[in-house]
C-alpha positions in Angstrom: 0.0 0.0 0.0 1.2 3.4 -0.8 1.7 6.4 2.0 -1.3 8.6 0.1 -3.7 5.4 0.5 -2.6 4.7 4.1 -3.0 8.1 5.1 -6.9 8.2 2.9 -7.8 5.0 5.0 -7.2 6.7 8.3 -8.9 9.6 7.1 -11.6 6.9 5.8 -11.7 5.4 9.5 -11.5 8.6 12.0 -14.2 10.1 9.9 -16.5 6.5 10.4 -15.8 7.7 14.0 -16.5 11.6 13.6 -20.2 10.0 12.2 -20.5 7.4 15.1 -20.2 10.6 17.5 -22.5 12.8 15.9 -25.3 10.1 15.9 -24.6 9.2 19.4 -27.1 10.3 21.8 -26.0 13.8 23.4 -26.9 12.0 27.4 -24.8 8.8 26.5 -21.9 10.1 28.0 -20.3 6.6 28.5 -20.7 5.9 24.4 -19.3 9.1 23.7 -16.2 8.9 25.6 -15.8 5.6 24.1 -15.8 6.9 20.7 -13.5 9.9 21.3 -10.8 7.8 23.1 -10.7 5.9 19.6 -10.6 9.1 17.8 -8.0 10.4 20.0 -5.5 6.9 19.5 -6.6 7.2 15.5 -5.4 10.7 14.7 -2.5 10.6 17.4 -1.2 7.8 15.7 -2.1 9.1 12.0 -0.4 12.3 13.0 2.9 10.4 14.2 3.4 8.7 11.2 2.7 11.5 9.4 5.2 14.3 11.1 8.1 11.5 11.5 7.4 9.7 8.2 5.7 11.5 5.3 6.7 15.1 5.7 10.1 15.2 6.2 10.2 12.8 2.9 7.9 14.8 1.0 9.7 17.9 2.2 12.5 16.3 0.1 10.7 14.7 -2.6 8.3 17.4 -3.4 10.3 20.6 -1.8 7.9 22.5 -3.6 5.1 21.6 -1.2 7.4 23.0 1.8 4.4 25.6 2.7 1.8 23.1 3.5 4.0 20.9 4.8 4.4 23.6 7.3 0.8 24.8 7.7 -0.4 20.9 8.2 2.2 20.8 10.9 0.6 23.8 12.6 -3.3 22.3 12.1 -1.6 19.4 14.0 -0.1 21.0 16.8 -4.5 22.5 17.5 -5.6 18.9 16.4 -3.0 17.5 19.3 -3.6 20.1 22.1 -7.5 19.6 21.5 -6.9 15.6 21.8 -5.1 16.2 24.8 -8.1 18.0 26.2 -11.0 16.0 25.2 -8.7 13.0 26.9 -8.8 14.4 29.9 -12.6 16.2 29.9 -15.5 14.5 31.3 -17.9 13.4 28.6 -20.7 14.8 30.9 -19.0 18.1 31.1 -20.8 21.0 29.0 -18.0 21.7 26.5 -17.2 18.3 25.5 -19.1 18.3 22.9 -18.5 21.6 21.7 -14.8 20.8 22.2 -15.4 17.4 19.5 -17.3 19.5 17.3 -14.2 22.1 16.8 -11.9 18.9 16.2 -13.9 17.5 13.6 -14.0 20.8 11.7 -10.2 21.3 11.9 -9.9 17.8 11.0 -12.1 17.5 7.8 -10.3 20.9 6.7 -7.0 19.2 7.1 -8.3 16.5 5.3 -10.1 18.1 2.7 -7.1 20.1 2.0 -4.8 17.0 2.1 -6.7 14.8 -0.1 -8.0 17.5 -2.9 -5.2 20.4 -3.1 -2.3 18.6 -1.7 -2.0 14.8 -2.5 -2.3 14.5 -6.2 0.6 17.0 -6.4 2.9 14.9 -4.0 1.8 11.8 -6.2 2.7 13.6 -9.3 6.2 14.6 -7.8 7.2 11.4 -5.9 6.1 8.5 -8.0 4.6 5.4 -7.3 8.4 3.3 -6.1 8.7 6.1 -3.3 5.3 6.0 -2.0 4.8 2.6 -1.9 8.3 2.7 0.1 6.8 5.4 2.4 3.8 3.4 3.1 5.1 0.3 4.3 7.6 2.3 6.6 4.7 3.9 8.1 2.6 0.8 8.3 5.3 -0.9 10.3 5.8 2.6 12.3 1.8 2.3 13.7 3.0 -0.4 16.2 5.4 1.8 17.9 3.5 5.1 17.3 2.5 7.0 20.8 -1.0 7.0 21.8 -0.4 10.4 24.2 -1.5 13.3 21.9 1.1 15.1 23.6 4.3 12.8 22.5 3.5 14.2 19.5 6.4 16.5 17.6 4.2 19.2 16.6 2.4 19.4 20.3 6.0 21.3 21.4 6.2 23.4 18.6 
């Protein structure tokens, strides 16, 4: 599998959850929180591989993409902090849900921006060897990924 497919499938799966959350009854708090510590290990892990892995390679591959490189690094470092929140929030607390509902904007604009603007033109200037390459390195990399939010690179940036 190639690093652009990885990356759609874990856009494919946190947004599954994004959906399991808004259908969820706003008093099931216990359902909720279960959902969002799933969305929290998703995108923490998604955003590893993606900061240790896939930038700094496309940074090089495609140094013409620098720019968003950067700005996706900077939608990360809100995506983490929020993650770290939520993890730590009480599902029964008022803002929690107003909390997931800012995530899952920033994330579908990250995503959206990603997989429209950003993607094909990494495809064009990589090729298919590389990616595929990529992808396997950050299959193997989920294993060892941290699940704190925080661990993150861009959370200290």
């Amino acid at each position: 599998m190639d690093a652009i497919v990885l990356l759609k499938d874990d856009h494919k799966t946190v947004e599954k959850l994004f959906k399991q959350f808004e259908k969820t009854d706003s008093e099931a708090h216990q359902d909720k929180q279960k959902i969002v510590a799933e969305v929290i290990e998703e995108l923490t892990v998604h955003t590893y591989i993606e900061e240790t892995i896939f930038y700094p390679a496309v940074r090089s591959g495609a140094p013409d993409t620098t720019d968003h490189v950067l700005e996706s690094v900077e939608e990360h470092h809100v995506v983490v902090w929020m993650l770290s929140e939520l993890k730590n929030l009480d599902p029964a607390d008022e803002r929690y849900d107003a909390k997931m509902t800012v995530l899952m904007e920033n994330v579908r604009h990250h995503i959206k921006e990603e997989e429209q603007d950003w993607f094909p033109e990494v495809r064009q200037a990589m090729g298919r060897k590389r990616l595929q390459e990529l992808g396997e390195q950050m299959a193997e990399a989920k294993s060892d990924a941290p699940r704190d939010p925080l661990a993150i690179p861009s959370a200290s940036q």
